[in-house]
N, C-alpha and C positions, 0 to 999 in steps of 0.2 A: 907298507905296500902303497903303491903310486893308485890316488882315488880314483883317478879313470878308470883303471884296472878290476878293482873293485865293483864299478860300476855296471862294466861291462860284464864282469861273470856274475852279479847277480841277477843282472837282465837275461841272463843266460840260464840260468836256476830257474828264474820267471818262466821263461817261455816254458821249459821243458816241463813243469809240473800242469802250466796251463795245458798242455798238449798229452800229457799222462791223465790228466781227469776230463780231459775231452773223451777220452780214448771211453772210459764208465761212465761218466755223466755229461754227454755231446748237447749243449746248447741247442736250444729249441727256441721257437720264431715267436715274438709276443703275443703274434695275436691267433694263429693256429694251433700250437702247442708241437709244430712237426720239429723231430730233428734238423739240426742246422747239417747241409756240408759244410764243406771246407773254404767254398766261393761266397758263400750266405753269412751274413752279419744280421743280427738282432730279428729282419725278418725273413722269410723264404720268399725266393724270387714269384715263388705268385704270388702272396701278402703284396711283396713290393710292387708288384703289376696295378695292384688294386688300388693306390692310394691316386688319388684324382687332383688332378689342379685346378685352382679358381680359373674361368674363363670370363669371367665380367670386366667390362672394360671401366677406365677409372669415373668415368663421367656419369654410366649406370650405377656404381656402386654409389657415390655420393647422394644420386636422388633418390637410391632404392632407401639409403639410411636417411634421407635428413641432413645430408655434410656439406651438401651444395655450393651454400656462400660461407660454409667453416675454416675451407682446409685445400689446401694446393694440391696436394698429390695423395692418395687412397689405392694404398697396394696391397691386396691378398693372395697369398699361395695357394692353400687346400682348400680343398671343398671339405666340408664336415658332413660326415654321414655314418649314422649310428650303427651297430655289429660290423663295421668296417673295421681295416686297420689304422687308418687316420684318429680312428675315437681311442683305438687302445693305447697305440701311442700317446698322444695326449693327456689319457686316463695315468697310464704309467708315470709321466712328466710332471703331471700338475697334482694330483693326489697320492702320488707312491713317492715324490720327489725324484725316481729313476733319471739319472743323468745321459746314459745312455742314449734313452729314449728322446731327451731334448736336445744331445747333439746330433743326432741323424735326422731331425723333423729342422735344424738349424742350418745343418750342412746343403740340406735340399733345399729349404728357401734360399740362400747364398748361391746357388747354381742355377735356381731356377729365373731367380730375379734379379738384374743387373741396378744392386742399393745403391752402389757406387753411380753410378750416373744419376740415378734419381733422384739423391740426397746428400749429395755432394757438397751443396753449400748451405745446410742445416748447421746452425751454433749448437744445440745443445737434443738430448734424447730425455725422453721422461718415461719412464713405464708408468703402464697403469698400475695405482697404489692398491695396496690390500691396507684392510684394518689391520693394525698391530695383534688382535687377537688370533686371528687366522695367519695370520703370519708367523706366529709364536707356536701357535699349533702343528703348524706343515712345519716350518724350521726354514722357511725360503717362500718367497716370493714368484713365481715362475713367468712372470711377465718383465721383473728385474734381469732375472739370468738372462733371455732372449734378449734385452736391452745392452747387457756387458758385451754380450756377443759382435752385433749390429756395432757396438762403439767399438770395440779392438777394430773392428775392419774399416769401419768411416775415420775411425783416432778422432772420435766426437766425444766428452763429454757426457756421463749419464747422472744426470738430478734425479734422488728419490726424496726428495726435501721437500721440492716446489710445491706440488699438492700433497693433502693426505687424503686416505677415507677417512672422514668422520664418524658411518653409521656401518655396521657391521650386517650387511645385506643380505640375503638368501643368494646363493649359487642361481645367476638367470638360469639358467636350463630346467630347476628344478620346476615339475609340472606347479598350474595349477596359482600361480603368483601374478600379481598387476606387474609386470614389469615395467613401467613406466611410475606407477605408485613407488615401487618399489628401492628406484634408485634419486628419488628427486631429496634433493640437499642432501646430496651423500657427498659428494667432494667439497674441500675448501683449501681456498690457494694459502698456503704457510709463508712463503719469499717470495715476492711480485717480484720484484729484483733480479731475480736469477733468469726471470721468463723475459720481462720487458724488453721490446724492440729488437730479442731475439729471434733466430728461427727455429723451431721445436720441431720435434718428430716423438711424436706417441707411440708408445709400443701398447699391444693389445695382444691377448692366444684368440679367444673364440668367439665371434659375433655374432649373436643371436637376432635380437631387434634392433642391438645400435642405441640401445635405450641409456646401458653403463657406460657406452664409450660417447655416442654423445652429450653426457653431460658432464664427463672427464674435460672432452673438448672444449666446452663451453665454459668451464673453469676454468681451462688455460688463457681461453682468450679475454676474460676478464682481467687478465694482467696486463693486455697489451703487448702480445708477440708480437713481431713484424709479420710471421705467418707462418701456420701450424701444417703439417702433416701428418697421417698415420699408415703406420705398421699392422698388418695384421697375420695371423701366421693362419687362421682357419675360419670358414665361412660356413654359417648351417646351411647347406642346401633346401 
């Protein structure tokens, strides 16, 4: 039998069983728990009403972090804010590893924010590294995925080699932690080589103080980029 053919009637098989257990068990929105309709993907149209976009412009972001004289260009999407849907998405993304979840929070940065103009003439993308522990644990990295993403569309290049984490940090979010103690000589550059006299784009999920990611940044620039930028997909209000 001709594998197109094949193909086609098991896409066909697909659908209809998806549509048979929708019919008893109808998909509900991640972060309400309401039945999905038929228009509604992952969240309900008020869920999706709810999720908020950064409104800082790039020059208050930089001084609000610390990125001033680090970094050419500072673009955030969401705003982050807790029992919202933005935290659950996230939640789902980053500690459930739900794929889902991080192509819809991916899809909407790519609409919302025109990468392609911005970072257009970057050489190379670096996500922020995780420790090999926490890595090994989750099974993925969730600042890598968002980085493959960003590169299929730029056709840039993504180095997870460049830097490592060296020390195996507490989650910034978690109450109650120095974060500034908490992340100093945690990165170290692995390949100067791959960074030097390049231009880099950092990927990052969620910025709390700016404490992990500026001194991610600060490690890159220890190699000698031409000039670095970052990505950020969510900002704690």
């Amino acid at each position: 039998m001709d594998k197109t053919l094949i193909r086609k009637n098991i896409t066909k098989v697909y659908k209809s069983l998806v549509s048979f257990c929708n019919i008893f068990l109808p998909p509900r929105c991640y972060h309400c728990n309401k039945n999905l309709n038929e228009c509604e993907q992952i969240l309900c149209f008020k869920c999706f009403s709810n999720l908020v976009y950064a409104d800082m412009d790039e020059e208050t972001l930089k001084k609000r972090y610390g990125l001033i004289n680090l970094v050419s260009h500072f673009v955030v999407c969401f705003k982050y804010r807790q029992e919202l849907p933005i935290q659950t998405l996230i939640h789902k993304f980053k500690y459930q590893g739900n794929r889902k979840a991080g192509q819809l929070l991916m899809d909407l940065y790519l609409k919302h924010i025109d990468i392609y103009q911005k970072f257009k003439d970057i050489d190379i993308i670096i996500p922020m590294p995780s420790h090999h522990r926490k890595k090994a644990k989750r099974g993925f990295n969730q600042c890598e995925i968002m980085a493959r993403c960003i590169g299929e569309v730029l056709g840039k290049p993504v180095m997870t080699k460049a830097i490592v984490k060296e020390k195996n940090t507490p989650s910034q979010t978690t109450p109650g932690i120095n974060r500034i103690e908490n992340v100093k000589g945690v990165f170290a550059v692995c390949d100067a080589n791959i960074i030097k006299d390049r231009y880099v784009l950092v990927i990052d999920d969620v910025i709390t103080t700016s404490s992990t990611l500026k001194n991610c940044v600060k490690t890159v620039y220890k190699a000698n980029p031409s000039k670095i930028s970052v990505m950020v997909l969510a900002q704690v209000a």
